[in-house]
N, C-alpha and C positions, 0 to 999 in steps of 0.2 A: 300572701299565704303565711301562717304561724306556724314557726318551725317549730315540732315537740322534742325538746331538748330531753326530757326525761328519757321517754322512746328510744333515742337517736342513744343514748347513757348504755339503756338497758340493752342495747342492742348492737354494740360496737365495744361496750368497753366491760372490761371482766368483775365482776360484782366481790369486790372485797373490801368494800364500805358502803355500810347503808346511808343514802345523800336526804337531804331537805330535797324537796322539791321544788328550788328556787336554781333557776340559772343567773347567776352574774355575769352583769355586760361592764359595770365599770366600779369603781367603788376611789375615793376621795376622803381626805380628812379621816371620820370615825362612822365613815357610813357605807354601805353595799345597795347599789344599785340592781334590780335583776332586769331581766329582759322585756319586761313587762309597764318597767318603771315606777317599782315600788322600790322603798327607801328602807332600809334597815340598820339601826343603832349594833356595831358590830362589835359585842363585850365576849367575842371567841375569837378573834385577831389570826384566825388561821390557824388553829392550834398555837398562839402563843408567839406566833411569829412578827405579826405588823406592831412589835412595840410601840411604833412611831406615829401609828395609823397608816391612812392609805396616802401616798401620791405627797409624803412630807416635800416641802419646796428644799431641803436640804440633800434628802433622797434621789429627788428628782435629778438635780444639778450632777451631780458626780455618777449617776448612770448617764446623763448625757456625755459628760465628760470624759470620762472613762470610755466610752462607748465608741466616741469617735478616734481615741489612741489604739486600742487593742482589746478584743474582747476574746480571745484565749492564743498562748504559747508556749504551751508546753514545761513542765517542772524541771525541764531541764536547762533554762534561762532562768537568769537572773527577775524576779520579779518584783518589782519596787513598791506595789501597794501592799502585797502580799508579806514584804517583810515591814512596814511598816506599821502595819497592824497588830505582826507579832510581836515588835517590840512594846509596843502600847501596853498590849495585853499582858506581857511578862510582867512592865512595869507596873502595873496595877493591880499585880499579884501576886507574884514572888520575888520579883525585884531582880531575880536571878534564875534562868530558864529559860528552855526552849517551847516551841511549838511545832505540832505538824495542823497540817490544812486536811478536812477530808470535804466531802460534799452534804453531810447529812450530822443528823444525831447515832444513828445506827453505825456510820461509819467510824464516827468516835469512840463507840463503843468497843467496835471492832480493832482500833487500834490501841486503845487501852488494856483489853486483853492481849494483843501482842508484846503490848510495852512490858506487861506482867509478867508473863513467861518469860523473856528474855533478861529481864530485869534478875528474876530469881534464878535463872542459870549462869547469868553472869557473877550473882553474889556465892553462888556453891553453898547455900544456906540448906540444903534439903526442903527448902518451902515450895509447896503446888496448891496452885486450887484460888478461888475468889469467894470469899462470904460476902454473900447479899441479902436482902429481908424481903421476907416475906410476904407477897402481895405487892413487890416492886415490880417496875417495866423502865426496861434499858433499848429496846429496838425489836426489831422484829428480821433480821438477818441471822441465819443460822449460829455463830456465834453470841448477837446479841440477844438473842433467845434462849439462850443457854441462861443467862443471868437474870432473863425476866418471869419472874417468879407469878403469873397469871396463866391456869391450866386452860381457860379460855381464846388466849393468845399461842402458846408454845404447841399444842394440839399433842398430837405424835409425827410431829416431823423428826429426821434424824439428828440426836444430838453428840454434836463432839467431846470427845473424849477428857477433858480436863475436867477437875474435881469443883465443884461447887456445893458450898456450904448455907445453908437458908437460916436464917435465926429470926424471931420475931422484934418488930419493931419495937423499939424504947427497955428490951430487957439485955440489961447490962450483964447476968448474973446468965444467962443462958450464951451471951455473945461471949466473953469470957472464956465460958467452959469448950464452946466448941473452937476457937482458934487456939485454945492450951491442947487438945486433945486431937488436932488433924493437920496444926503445922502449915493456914494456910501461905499464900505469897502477899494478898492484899484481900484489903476491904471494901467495897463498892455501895454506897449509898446516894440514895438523893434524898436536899436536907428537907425537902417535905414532897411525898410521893402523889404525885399528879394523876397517872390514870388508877392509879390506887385509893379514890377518894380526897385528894388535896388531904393527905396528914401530912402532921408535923411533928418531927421527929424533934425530942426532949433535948436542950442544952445538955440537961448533963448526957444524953446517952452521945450525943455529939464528941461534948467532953471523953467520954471513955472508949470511944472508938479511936480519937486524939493519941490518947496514954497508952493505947493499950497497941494501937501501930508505933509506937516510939517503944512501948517494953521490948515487944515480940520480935522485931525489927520487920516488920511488914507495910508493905506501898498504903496509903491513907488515900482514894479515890474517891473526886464527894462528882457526880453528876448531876450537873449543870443546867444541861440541856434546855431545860423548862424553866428552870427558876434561877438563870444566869440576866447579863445583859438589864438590868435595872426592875425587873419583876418585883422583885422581892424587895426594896428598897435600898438596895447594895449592887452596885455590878454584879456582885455572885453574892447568893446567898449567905455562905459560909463566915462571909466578910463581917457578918455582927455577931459574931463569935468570936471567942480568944483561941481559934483551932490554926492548924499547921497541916493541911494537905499537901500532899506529893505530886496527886495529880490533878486536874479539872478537866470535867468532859465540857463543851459546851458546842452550840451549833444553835436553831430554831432562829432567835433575833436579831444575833449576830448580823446576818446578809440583809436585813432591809428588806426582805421578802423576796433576795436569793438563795438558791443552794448554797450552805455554807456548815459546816460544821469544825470540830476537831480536839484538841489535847493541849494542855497548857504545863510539862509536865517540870516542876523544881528539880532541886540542883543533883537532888538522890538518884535520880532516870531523868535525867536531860540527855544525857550523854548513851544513852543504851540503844536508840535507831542507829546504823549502818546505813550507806547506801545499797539500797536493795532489798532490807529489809521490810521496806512496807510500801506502799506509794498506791498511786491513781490519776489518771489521765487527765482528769478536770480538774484536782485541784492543787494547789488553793486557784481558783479562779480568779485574772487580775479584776472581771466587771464585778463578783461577790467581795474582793479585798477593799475595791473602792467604796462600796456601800458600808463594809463592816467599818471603816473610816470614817467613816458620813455616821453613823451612829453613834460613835463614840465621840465624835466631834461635839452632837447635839447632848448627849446626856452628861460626858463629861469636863465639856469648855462652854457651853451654850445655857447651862441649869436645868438641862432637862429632867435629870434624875433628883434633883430637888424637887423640882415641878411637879414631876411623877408623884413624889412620896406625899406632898403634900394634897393633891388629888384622891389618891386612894386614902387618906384619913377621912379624907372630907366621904368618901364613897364607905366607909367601915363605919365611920360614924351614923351615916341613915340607916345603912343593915344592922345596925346593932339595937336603932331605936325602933324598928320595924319587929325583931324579936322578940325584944322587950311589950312589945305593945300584942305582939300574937304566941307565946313563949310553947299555945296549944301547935302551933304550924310550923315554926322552925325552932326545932329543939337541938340545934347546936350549930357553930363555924367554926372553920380552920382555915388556914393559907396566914398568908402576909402579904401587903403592898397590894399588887393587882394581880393577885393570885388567889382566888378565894372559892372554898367549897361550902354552898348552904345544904346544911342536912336539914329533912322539912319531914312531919310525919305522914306527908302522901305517900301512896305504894309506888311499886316502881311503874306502872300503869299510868298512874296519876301524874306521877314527875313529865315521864314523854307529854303527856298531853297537854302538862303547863309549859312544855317546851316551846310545843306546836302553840299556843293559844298566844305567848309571847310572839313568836312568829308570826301573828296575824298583828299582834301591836306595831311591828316595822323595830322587834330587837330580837335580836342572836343569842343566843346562852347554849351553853355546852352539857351534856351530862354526862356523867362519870360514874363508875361503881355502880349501875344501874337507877342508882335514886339520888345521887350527889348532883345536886345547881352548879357549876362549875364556870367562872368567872374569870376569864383573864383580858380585860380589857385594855386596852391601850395607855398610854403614858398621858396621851393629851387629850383623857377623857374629862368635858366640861362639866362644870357643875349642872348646870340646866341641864343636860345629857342624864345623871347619874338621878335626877331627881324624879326624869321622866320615866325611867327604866323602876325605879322605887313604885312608884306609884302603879306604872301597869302592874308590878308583880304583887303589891299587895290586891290589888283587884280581882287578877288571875286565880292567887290561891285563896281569897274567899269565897270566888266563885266556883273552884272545885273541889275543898272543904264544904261546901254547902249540902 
């Protein structure tokens, strides 16, 4: 008898994600198995999570490993993967700095708003509040919803009481005028907004968010989340910029495709958590610290993140000559590395259903913004991979252009 998995979906579990109709039984390498035993090229890595792919032999090992020492105890012991990670991570970021562990992206968020507030009672600056932009998404937890500037997302649920300031993306002369005139604590960005259509926010407005949290004396917050962990051709995005943030959110790739998030904050709020001040039960998690180990192993001792960048040229470079060749179909790209959003002049109508119709080729693609192709593919996606994925999609959308 053939279990109906959707049924069984719609029927037991609470509808606040519209799904594919494809159940996964196993997924390997750069691919997704469903139940059925169809194969799918998977360039949505979980939202952004299986950097590595699926079931990496490097992943594998240290969840085994890990698995058989201890697989939770509590934040109140000493925990040895969990601090070696954070030393990693400082070191390949500020050099000097703490970190907290939480379980998610949302969770990071949540603790970066804490770090903020405290941070600015602790300096007696009179500063309150967090400027973020416009058509950003930081989490979906009642705090981290406060910052995510998507009225599709935030709804009318209740919002907490701290000041938030919105400005438009890449205008220096509007961001300027509203932290001169509201006095916030900090800035929250991410350096190219992911369910906001994969934009990329301008060097210089990077730049002047830089300048202008060092005039003002306000915390420089760049979120990570999405476009941390070797995405973007950098451990953190921020990193091919001459900038100087205070804090980094990050979480998604971190774990190896566990729960993992958290804050990576310099030497200005290193020092501003207390015991007691914030915490949570699971983390940092010692079996998620031994993966976020295991990844940083591979991208940064192993060539992974080399690997990566030069994959995604090779993957920017088809998409670029596939434009070039149809300029009526896809009239524009943003992202960096393997983070990439195709805008195409199909309607949002048409987009779902080149979704779906890639879906029937055996590949995964994400959409965003309603009509954004939304690409975040893994690190060790093959060229014979990237060339197949090309070719269905030209097909696809001359097929629904027609």
């Amino acid at each position: 008898m053939t279990t109906n998995w959707q049924e069984l979906d719609q029927t037991y579990i609470m509808p606040t994600v519209q799904r594919l109709p494809i159940a996964i039984e196993k997924a390997e390498n750069n691919y997704l198995y469903d139940t059925a035993g169809n194969r799918y090229l998977d360039l949505f890595t979980g939202l952004a999570v299986n950097i590595l792919g699926h079931a990496h032999p490097r992943l594998m090992k240290a969840l085994e490993e890990q698995g058989h020492r201890f697989l939770h105890i509590s934040n109140i012991f000493l925990n040895p993967p969990a601090i070696r990670l954070a030393l990693r991570l400082v070191k390949h970021t500020f050099g000097k700095g703490k970190v907290y562990f939480g379980g998610s992206g949302a969770e990071a968020t949540e603790a970066a708003i804490k770090l903020i507030h405290k941070w600015a009672r602790r300096e007696q600056n009179g500063k309150e509040g967090i400027v973020v932009l416009k058509n950003s998404f930081h989490g979906r937890t009642l705090g981290a919803l406060r910052l995510t500037r998507q009225p599709g997302v935030y709804q009318d649920y209740p919002q907490p009481a701290f000041p938030v300031y919105e400005v438009e993306m890449n205008n220096i002369a509007e961001l300027r005028e509203v932290c001169r005139q509201n006095r916030p604590a900090a800035i929250l960005v991410e350096p190219i907004l992911g369910a906001g259509g994969v934009v990329s926010l301008s060097e210089s407005f990077l730049r002047a968010i830089d300048d202008l949290c060092a005039e003002e004396e306000m915390l420089f917050c760049v979120d990570e989340i999405q476009t941390g962990m070797g995405r973007t051709g950098t451990l953190f995005a921020y990193q091919q910029f001459d900038l100087t943030p205070d804090v980094i959110l990050f979480a998604k790739g971190i774990g190896g495709g566990l729960p993992l998030g958290g804050i990576i904050a310099g030497e200005r709020a290193a020092d501003v958590f207390k015991p007691g001040d914030h915490g949570t039960t699971f983390a940092p998690s010692p079996l998620s610290a031994a993966m976020g180990n295991a990844v940083l192993d591979v991208l940064l001792e192993e060539g992974g993140l080399e690997q990566g960048k030069q994959r995604a040229d090779y993957l920017w470079r088809r998409l670029e000559a596939l434009k070039e060749k149809y300029p009526h179909l896809i009239t524009g790209m943003d992202g960096r590395g393997m983070m990439i959003g195709i805008r195409t002049s199909l309607s949002a109508e048409n987009v779902i259903r080149l979704q779906k119709e890639l879906l029937t080729d055996g590949i995964l693609v994400n959409v965003t913004a309603k009509t954004v192709i939304r690409l975040l593919p893994p690190l060790t996606l093959k060229r014979e991979e990237t060339d197949f994925f090309i070719q269905a999609l030209e097909k696809r959308m001359l097929q629904i252009a027609d």
